[in-house]
C-alpha positions as CSV (number, residue, x, y, z in Angstrom):
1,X,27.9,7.0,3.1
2,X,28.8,4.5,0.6
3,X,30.5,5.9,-2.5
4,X,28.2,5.0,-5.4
5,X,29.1,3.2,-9.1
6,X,27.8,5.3,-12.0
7,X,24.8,3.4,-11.8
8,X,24.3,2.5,-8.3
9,X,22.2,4.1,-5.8
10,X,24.2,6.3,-2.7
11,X,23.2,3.8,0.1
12,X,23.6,4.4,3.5
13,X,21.8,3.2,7.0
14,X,20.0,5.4,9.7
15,X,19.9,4.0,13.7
16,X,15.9,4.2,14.9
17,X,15.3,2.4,18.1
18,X,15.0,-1.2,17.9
19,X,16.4,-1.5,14.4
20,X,19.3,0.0,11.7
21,X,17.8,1.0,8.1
22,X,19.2,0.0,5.3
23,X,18.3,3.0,3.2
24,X,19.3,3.9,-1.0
25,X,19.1,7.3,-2.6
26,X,18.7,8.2,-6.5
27,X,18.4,11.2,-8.7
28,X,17.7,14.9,-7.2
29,X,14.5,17.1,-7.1
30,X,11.6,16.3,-4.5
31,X,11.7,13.6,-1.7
32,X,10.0,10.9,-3.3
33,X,10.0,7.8,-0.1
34,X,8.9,4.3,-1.5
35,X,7.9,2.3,0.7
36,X,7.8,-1.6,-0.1
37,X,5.4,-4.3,1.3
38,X,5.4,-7.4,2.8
39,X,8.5,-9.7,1.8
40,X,10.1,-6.9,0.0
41,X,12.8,-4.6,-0.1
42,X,14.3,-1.3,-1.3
43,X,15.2,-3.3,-4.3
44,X,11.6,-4.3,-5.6
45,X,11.2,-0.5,-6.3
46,X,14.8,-0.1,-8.4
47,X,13.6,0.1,-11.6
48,X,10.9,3.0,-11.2
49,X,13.1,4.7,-8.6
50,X,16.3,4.9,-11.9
51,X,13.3,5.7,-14.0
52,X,12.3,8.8,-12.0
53,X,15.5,9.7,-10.7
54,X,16.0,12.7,-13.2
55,X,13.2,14.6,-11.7
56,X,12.5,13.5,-8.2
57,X,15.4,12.7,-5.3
58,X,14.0,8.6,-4.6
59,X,14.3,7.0,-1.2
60,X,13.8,3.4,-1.1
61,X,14.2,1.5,2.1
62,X,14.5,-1.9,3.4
63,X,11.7,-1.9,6.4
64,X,12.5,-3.5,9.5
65,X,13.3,-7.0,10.0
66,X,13.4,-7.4,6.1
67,X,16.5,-7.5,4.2
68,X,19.6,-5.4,5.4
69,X,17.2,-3.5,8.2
70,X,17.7,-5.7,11.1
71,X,16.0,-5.1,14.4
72,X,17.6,-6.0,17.5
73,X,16.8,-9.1,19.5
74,X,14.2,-11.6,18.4
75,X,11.5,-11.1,15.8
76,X,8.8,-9.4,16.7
77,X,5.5,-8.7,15.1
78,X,5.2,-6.0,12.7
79,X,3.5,-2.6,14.1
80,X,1.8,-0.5,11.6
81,X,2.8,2.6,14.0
82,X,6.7,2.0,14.6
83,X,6.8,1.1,11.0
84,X,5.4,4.8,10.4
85,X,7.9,6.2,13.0
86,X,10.5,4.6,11.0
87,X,9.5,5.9,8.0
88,X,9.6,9.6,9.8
89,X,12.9,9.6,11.4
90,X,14.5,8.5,7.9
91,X,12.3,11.6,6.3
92,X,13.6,13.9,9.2
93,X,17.2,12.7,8.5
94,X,17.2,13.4,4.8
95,X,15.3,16.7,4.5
96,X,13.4,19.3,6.4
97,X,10.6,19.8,3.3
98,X,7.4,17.9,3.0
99,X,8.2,14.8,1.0
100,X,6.1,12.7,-1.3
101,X,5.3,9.4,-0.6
102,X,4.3,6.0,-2.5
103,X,3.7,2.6,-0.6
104,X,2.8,-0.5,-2.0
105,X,1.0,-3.1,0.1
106,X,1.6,-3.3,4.3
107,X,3.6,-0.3,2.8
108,X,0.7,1.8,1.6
109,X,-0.8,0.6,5.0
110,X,2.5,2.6,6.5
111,X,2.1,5.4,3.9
112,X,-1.7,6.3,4.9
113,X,-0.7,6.2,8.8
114,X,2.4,8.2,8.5
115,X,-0.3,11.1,6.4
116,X,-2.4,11.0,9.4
117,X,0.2,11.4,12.1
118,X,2.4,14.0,9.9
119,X,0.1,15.7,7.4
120,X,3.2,18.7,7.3
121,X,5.5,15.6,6.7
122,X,4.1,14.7,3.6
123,X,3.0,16.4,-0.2
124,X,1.0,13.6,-1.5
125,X,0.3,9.9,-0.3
126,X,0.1,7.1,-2.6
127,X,-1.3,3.9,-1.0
128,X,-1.2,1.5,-3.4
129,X,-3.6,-1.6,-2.6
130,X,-2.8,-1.2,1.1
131,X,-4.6,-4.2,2.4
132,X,-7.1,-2.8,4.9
133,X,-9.4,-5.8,4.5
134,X,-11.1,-4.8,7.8
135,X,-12.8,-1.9,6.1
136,X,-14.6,-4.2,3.7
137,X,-18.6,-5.2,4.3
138,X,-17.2,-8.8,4.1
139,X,-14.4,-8.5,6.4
140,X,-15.1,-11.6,8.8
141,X,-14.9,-13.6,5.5
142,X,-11.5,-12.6,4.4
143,X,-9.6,-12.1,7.6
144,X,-10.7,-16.5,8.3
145,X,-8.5,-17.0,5.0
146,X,-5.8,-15.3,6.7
147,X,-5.7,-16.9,9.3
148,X,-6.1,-19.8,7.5
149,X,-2.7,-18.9,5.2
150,X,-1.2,-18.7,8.8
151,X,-2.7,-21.6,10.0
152,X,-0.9,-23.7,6.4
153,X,2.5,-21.5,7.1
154,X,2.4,-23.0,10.8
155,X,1.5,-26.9,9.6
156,X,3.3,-26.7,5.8
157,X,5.7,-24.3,5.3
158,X,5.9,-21.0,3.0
159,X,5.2,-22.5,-0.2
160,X,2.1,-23.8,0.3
161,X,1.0,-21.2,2.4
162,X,1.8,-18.9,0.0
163,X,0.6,-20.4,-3.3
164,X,-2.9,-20.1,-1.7
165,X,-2.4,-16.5,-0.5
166,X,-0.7,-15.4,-3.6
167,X,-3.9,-16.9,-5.9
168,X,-6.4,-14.7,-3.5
169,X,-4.2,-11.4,-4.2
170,X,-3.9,-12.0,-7.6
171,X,-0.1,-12.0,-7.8
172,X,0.2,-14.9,-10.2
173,X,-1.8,-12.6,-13.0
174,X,1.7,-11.7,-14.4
175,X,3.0,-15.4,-14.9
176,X,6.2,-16.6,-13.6
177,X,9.4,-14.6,-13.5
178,X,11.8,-16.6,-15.2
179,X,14.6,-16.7,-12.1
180,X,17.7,-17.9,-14.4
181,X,16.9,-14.9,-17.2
182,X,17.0,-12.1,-14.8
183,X,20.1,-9.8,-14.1
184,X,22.4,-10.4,-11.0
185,X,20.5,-7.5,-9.2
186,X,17.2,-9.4,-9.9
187,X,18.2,-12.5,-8.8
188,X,19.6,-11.2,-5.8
189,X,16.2,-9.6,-4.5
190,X,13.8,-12.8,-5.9
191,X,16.9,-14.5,-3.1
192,X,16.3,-11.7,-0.3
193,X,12.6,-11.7,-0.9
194,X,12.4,-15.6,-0.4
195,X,14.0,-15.1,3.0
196,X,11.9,-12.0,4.0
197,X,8.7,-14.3,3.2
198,X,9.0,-16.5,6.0
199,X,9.2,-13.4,8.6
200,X,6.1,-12.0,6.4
201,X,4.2,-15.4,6.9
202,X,4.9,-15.3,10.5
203,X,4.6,-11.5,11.8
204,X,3.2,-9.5,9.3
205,X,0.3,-11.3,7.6
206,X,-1.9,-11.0,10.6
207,X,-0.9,-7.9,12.3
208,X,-1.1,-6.0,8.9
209,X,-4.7,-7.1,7.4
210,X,-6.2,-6.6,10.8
211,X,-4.8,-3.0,11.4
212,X,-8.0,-0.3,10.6
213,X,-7.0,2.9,9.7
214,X,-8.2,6.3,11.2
215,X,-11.3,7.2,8.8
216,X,-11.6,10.3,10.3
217,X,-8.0,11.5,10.1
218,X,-7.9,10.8,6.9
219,X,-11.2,12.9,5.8
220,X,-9.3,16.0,7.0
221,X,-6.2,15.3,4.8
222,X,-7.8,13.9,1.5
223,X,-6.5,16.6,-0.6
224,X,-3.1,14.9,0.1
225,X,-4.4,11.7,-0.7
226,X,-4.2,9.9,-3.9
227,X,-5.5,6.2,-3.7
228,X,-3.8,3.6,-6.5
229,X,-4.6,0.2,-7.9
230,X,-3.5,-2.2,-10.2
231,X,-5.2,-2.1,-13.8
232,X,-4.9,-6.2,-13.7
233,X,-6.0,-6.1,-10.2
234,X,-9.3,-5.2,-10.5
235,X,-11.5,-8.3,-9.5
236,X,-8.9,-9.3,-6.8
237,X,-8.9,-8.6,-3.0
238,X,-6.1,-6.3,-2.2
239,X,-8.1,-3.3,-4.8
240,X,-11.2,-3.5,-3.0
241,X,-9.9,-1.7,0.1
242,X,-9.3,1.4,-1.7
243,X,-12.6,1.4,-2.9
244,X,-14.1,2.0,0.1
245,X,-11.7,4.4,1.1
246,X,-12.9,6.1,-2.3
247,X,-16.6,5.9,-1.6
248,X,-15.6,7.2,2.2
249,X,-13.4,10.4,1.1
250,X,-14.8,11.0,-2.2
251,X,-11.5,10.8,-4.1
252,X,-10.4,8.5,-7.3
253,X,-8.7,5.6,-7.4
254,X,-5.6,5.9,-10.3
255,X,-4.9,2.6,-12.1
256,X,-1.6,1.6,-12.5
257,X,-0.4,-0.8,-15.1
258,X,-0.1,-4.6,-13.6
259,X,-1.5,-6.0,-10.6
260,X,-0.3,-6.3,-6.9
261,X,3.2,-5.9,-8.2
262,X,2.8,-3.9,-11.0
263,X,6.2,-1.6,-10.3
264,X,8.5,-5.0,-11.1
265,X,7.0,-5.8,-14.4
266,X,6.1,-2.5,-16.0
267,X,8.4,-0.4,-14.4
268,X,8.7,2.5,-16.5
269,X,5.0,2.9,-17.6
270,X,4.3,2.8,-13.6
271,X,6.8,5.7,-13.2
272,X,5.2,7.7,-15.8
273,X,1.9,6.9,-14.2
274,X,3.6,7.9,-10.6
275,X,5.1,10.6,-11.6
276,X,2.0,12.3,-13.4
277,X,0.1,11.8,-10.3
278,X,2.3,13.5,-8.2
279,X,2.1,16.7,-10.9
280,X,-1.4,17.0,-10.4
């Protein structure tokens, strides 16, 4: 394992089949495993991971194919269940207690499978905004303007593809982040997210929005569960998902503060808001 700065997460990577883990490690207490969503990486997640790190021991990761996780041979289209896998074996390497766990996006989609495979390998599941868009009464509707982001990916390239997507999801509710104002660590993930977003365009958009999860399995471990949106997101597509997962399990939905994103922006508050729902 790599010897650490004073401020620097203990990194390390972990061997699954197919792929190497890039894998970071703050603080002490309780597993806390963050996992991000599409385009991202264990660095979107650094500012609430320092921010809870004096009461929780937080594992951020870089999934497959994005980042520093690199899978072997060619690209290949994401799978919600080795994605889950993944996300056990790295759990199984770094302790033998139940751990908590918060995933944003595809992530959350990762988070709820993962609770319904290994209820005893997790405390609490936080999905945030996991985009089950096949769950929704309108789902025909939505999963055409995927395909239609894929279809402008295929013909135009990632910008416009994702200008389109990002004004559906609501991402652009926070403004711009001003790339030459941000710190060296900043700038470097804005750089490794722009190259993850071209892999997320073209085997992760798809797969991910049409993957339905097991209803029933997770009616049996609801008291585990603990469903999250974005304050600013309400409106948008990705919180209506959760809603019905709600209305089907008869839990809440928590509000964070922000939208889609909300962890970049108001990192702290989100903490505090993470870290009180994991108390409860």
């Amino acid at each position: 394992m790599n010897a650490p700065s004073t401020n620097a997460p203990r990194t390390d990577t972990l061997k699954v089949p197919g792929a190497t883990l890039h894998y970071e490690i703050r603080g002490s207490g309780p597993v806390l495993l963050m996992i991000h969503g599409g385009s991202g990486d264990a660095g979107v997640f650094e500012g609430v991971a320092g921010a809870l790190a004096d009461r929780y021991t937080v594992v951020t990761y870089d999934r497959r194919g994005n980042s520093r996780s690199p899978v072997e041979g060619p690209p290949q289209d994401m799978s919600v269940a080795t994605d889950s896998e993944d996300a056990r074996l790295l759990l199984a390497a770094l302790t033998d207690e139940p751990a908590h766990v918060f995933g944003s996006s595809s992530g959350a989609i990762v988070a709820l499978d993962l609770l319904t495979r290994h209820p005893d390998r997790v405390r609490i599941a936080v999905p945030h905004e996991p985009p089950l868009f096949g769950v929704l009464p309108d789902a025909d509707e939505h999963i055409a303007f995927l395909r239609n982001v894929h279809a402008i990916y295929l013909r135009d390239g990632v910008g416009p593809a994702m200008e389109v997507f990002g004004a559906r999801m609501g991402l652009d509710t926070e403004g711009p982040l001003p790339h030459t104002e941000l710190p060296p660590q900043i700038r470097d993930l804005v750089t490794r997210m722009a190259a993850n977003t071209d892999r997320f365009l073209a085997h992760e958009l798809l797969p991910v929005t049409n993957h339905l999860p097991d209803l029933t399995a997770l009616a049996t471990v609801a008291p585990q569960l603990a469903l999250a949106g974005g304050r600013d997101s309400r409106g948008f597509l990705p919180y209506r998902p959760n809603t019905v997962l709600a209305t089907r399990l008869g839990i809440p939905i928590t509000d964070f503060p922000g939208n889609h994103a909300g962890y970049l922006p108001h990192a702290p508050a989100f903490a505090t808001r993470l870290a009180t729902l994991l108390t409860r």
